[in-house]
C-alpha positions as semicolon CSV with decimal commas, in nm:
position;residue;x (nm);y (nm);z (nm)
1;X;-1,596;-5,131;-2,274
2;X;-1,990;-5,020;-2,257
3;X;-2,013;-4,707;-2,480
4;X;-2,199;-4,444;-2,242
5;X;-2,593;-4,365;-2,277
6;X;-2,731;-4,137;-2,543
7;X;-2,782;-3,932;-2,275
8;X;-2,474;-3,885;-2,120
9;X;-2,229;-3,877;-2,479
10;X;-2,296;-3,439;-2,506
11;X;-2,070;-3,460;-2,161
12;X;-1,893;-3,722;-2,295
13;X;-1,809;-3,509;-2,568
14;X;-1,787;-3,175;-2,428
15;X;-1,521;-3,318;-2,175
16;X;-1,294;-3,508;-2,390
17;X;-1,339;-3,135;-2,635
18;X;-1,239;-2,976;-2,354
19;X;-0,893;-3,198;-2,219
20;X;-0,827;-3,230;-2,605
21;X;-0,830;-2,812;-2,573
22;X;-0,619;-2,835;-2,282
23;X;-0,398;-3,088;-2,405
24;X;-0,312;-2,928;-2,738
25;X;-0,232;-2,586;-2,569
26;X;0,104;-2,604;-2,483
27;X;0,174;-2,745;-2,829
28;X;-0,021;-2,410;-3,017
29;X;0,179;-2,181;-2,778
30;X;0,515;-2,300;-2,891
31;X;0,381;-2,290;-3,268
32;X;0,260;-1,932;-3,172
33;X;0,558;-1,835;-2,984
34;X;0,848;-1,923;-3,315
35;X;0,719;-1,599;-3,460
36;X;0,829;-1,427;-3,169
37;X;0,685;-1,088;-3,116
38;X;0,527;-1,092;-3,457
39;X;0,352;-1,336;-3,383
40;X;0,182;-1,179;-3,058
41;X;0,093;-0,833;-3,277
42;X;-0,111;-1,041;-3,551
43;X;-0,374;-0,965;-3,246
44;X;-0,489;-0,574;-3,331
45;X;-0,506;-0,501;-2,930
46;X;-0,191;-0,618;-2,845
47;X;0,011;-0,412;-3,161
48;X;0,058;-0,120;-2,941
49;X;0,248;-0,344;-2,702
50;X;0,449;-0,437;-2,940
51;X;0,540;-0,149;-3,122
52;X;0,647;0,047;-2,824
53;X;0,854;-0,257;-2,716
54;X;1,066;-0,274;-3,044
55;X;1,173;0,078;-2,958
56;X;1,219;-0,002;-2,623
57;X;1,512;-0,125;-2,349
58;X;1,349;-0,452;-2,405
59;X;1,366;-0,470;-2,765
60;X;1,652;-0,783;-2,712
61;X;1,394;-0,983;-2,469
62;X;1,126;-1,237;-2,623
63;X;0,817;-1,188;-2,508
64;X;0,797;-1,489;-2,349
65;X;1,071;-1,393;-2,075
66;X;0,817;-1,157;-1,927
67;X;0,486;-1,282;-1,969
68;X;0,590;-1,694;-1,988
69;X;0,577;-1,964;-2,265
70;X;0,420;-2,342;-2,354
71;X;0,692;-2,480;-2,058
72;X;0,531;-2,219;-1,780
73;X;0,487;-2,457;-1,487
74;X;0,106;-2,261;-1,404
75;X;-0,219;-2,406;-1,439
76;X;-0,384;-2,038;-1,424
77;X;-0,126;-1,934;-1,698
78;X;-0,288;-2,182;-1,977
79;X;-0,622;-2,129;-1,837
80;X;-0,557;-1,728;-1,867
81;X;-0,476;-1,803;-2,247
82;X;-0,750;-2,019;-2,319
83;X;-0,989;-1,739;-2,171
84;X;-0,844;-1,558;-2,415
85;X;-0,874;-1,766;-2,732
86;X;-1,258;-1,794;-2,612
87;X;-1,266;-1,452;-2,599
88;X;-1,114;-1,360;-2,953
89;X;-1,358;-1,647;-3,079
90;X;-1,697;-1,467;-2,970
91;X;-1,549;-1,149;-3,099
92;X;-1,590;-0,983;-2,726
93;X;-1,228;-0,804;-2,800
94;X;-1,088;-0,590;-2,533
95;X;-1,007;-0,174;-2,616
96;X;-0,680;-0,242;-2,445
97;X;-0,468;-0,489;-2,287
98;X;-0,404;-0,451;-1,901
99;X;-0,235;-0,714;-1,667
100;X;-0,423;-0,844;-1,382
101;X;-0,301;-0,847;-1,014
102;X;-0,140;-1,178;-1,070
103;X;0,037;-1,140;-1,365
104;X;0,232;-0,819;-1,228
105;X;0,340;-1,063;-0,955
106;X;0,474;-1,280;-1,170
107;X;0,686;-1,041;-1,408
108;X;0,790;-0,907;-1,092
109;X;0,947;-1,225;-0,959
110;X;1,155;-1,222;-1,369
111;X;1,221;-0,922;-1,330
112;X;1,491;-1,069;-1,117
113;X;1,626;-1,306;-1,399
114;X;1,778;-0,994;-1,537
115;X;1,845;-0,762;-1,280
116;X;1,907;-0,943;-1,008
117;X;2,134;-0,640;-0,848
118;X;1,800;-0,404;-0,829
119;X;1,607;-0,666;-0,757
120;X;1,795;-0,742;-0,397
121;X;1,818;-0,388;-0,331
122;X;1,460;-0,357;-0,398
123;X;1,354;-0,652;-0,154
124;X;1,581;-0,542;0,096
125;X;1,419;-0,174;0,124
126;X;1,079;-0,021;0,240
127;X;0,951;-0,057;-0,101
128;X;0,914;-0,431;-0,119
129;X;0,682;-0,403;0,125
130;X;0,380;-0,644;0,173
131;X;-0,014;-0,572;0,167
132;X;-0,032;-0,708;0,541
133;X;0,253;-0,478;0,685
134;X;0,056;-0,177;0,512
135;X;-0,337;-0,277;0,539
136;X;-0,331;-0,432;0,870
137;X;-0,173;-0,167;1,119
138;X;-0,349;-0,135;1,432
139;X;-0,145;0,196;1,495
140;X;-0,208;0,361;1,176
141;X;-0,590;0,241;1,122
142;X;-0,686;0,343;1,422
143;X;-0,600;0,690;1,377
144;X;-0,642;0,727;1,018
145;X;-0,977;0,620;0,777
146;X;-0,870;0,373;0,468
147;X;-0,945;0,544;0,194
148;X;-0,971;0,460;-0,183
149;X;-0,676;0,718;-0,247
150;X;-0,403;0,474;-0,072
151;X;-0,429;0,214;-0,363
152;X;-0,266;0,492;-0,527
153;X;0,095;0,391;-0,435
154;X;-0,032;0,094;-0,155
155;X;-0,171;-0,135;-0,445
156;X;-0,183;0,057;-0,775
157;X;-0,227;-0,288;-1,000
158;X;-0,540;-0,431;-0,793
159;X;-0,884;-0,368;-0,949
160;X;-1,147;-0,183;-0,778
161;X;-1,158;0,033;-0,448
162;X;-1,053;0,010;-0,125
163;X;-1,302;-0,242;0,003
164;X;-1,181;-0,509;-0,261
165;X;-0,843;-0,476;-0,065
166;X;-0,914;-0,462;0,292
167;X;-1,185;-0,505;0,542
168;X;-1,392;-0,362;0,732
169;X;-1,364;-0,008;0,572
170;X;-1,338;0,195;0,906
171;X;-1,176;0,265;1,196
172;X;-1,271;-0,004;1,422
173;X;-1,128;-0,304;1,294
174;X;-0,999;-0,595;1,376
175;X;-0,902;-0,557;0,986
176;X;-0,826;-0,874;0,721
177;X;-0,737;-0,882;0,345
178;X;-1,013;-0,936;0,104
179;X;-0,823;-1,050;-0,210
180;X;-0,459;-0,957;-0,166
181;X;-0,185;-1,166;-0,046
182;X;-0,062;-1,104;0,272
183;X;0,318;-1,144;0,119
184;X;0,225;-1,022;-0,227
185;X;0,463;-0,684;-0,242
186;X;0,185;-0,350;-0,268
187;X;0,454;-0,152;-0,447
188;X;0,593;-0,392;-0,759
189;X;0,874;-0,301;-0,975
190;X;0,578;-0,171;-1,236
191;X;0,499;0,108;-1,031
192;X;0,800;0,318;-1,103
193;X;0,861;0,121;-1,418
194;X;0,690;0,023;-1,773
195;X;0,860;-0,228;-1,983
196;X;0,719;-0,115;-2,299
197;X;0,861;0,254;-2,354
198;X;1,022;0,477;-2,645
199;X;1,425;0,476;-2,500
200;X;1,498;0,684;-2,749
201;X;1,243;0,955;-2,561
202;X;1,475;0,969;-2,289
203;X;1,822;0,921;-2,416
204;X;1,959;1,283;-2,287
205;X;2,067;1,420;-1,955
206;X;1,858;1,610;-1,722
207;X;2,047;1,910;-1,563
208;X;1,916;1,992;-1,241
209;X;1,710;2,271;-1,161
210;X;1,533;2,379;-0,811
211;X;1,192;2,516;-0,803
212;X;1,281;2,858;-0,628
213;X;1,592;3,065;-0,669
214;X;1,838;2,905;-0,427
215;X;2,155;2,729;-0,588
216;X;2,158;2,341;-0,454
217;X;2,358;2,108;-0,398
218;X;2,587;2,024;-0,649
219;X;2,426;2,264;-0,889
220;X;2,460;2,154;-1,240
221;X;2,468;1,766;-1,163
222;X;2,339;1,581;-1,474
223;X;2,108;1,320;-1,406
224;X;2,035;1,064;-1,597
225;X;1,687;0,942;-1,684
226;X;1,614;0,574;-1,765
227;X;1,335;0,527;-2,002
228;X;1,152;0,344;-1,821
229;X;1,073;0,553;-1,496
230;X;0,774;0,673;-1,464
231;X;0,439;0,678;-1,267
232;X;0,189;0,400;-1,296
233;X;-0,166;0,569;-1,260
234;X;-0,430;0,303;-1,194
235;X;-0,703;0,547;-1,310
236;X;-0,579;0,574;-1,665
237;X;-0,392;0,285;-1,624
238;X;-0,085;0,389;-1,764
239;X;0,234;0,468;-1,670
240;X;0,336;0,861;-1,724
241;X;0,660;0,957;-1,806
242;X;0,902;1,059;-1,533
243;X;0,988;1,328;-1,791
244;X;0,645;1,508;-1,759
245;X;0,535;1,447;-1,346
246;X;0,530;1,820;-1,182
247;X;0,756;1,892;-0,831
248;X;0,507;2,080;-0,588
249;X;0,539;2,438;-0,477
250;X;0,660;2,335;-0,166
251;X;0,625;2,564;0,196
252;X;0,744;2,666;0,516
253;X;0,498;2,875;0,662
254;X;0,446;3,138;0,351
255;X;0,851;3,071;0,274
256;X;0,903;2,881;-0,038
257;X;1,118;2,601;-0,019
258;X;1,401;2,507;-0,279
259;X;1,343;2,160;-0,431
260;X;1,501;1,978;-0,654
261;X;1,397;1,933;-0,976
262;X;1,479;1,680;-1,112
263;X;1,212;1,419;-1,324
264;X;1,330;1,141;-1,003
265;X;1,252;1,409;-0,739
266;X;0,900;1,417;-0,957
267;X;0,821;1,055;-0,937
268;X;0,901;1,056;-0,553
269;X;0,679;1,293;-0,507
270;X;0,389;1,103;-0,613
271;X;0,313;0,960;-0,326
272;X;0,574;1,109;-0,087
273;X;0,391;1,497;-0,086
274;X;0,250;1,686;0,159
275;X;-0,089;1,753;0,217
276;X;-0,271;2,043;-0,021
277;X;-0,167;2,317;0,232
278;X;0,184;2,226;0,024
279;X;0,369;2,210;0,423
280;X;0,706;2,066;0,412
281;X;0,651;1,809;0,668
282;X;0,307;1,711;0,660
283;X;0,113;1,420;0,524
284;X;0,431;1,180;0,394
285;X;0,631;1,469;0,216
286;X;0,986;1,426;0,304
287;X;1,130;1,761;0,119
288;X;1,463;1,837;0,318
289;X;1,539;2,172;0,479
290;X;1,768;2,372;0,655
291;X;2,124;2,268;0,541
292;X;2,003;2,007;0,268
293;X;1,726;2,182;0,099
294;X;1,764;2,199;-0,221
295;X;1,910;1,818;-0,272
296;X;1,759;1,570;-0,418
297;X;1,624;1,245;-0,326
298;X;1,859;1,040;-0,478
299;X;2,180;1,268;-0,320
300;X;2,063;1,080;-0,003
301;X;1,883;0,776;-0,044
302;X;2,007;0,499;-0,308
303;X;1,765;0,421;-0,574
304;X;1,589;0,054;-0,450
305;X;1,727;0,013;-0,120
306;X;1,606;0,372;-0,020
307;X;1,876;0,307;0,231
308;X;2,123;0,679;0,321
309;X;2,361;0,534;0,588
310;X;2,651;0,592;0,333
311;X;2,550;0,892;0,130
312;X;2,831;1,083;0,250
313;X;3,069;0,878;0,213
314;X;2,912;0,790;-0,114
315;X;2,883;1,146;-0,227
316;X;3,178;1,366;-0,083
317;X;3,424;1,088;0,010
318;X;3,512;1,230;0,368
319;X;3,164;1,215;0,568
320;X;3,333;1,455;0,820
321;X;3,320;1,727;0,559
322;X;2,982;1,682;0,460
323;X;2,834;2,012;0,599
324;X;3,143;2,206;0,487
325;X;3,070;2,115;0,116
326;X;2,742;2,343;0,098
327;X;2,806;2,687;0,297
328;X;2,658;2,899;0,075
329;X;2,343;2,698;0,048
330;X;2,325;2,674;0,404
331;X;2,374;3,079;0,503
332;X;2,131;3,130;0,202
333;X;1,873;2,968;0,381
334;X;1,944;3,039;0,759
């Protein structure tokens, strides 16, 4: 074989540097992976991670369940880690780790591997829903401006503002996605959930409480708090804590409204809340009246599937006797 010219062996070389790189990947991430999640805080801006994840739900779950190993069947997954490794090499270290777009699509699709009950419910309700069926409505773009503030629960992972998402940025359309997939879900399991979190933070019972002095319904319910549930802010990028969102002062005219609440009734409100007037009603709040003020959301509507068709049956056994279960609340607010 005729060795190459002088001047072409630096490619030579840089290329067969580079496949050897790629090659020998797979082999270093199973060497790096043994140590489990030991191995993955040797790296000072991924110990946080880590710490809060031995204290967490999760604490039973490799690393490599969520985030993938040496035998992930993606391209962009090795690539990703060699950007890192090139990275840590020219010392450019990050203040904190954050997952792109892409990778909260994939933990998304294992979240499944585990719980695959949630996970149907989830795809089968309104929150599964797709950047298309949000960022491409005709109906609703026409009458309302796109604004930056509806990647706050319509796309809370994706970088940048509202033009990065969707375009043109007005009212006059005809409107296509910029980077988004049209079938990639806007509202992710990591929007309402953070896999690395304290469980022992959370461990006790919530009793209810409403936000105005009118007993609800089924006063002194305990709820139960998972850990994990809380509010992804893409400003700080961080989840908050279910435990410390606020419930509105919410209004009828100058009447205040009972509401429920409860840390769940808190993280619905995040994005289903009325406008600043503080209206029942208005914008996409969804705060009950008249015979059901007071409940909560989850009284109603099960947890994924968002779904209420069987509530009362679910709830008082005889759906007939639904209304006859809450008099008092119900003259009390008449």
């Amino acid at each position: 074989m005729k060795a190459p010219s002088i001047a072409k062996r630096p490619l030579v070389i840089a290329a067969s540097t580079a496949l050897l790189a790629l090659l020998a990947l797979p082999g270093a991430s199973f060497l790096y992976e043994m140590g489990g999640g030991e191995s993955c805080a040797r790296c000072h801006e991924i110990a946080p991670n880590h710490d809060t994840w031995r204290v967490s739900t999760h604490k039973d779950v490799p690393c490599t369940a969520c985030h993938g190993d040496a035998l992930t069947l993606d391209a962009d997954f090795h690539l990703g880690n060699l950007r890192r490794i090139a990275v840590h090499f020219f010392g450019e270290l990050p203040e904190r780790i954050q997952l792109r777009t892409k990778d909260v699509a994939a933990i998304t699709q294992r979240c499944e591997s585990c719980h695959a009950q949630e996970f149907r419910q989830w795809t089968s309700g309104g929150h599964s829903v797709d950047y298309a069926s949000i960022f491409l409505r005709p109906g609703h773009n026409h009458s309302r401006q796109l604004m930056d503030d509806c990647l706050r629960c319509h796309g809370m992972h994706q970088p940048g503002d509202i033009a990065s998402v969707v375009t043109p940025v007005s009212m006059e359309g005809p409107w296509t996605l910029v980077n988004a997939l049209p079938t990639e879900h806007s509202i992710p399991c990591l929007s309402c959930h953070a896999m690395h979190v304290d469980a022992t933070e959370a461990k006790a019972g919530y009793l209810r409480q409403t936000s105005v002095d009118v007993e609800p319904f089924d006063a002194g319910k305990e709820i139960k708090l998972r850990p994990s549930l809380g509010f992804y802010d893409r400003r700080s990028e961080d989840h908050v804590s279910a435990r410390f969102l606020p419930v509105p002062a919410i209004q009828q005219g100058t009447r205040p409204v009972a509401v429920a609440a409860t840390p769940q009734n808190a993280l619905c409100y995040q994005c289903h809340a009325p406008y600043a007037n503080l209206q029942a009603g208005t914008n996409d709040d969804k705060t009950p009246l008249g015979r059901y003020e007071g409940m909560a959301c989850l009284d109603c509507h099960e947890k994924h599937t968002l779904k209420s068709s069987f509530s009362c049956a679910e709830f008082h056994r005889d759906p007939d006797a639904c209304l006859d279960r809450i008099p008092a609340l119900a003259s009390s607010v008449e």
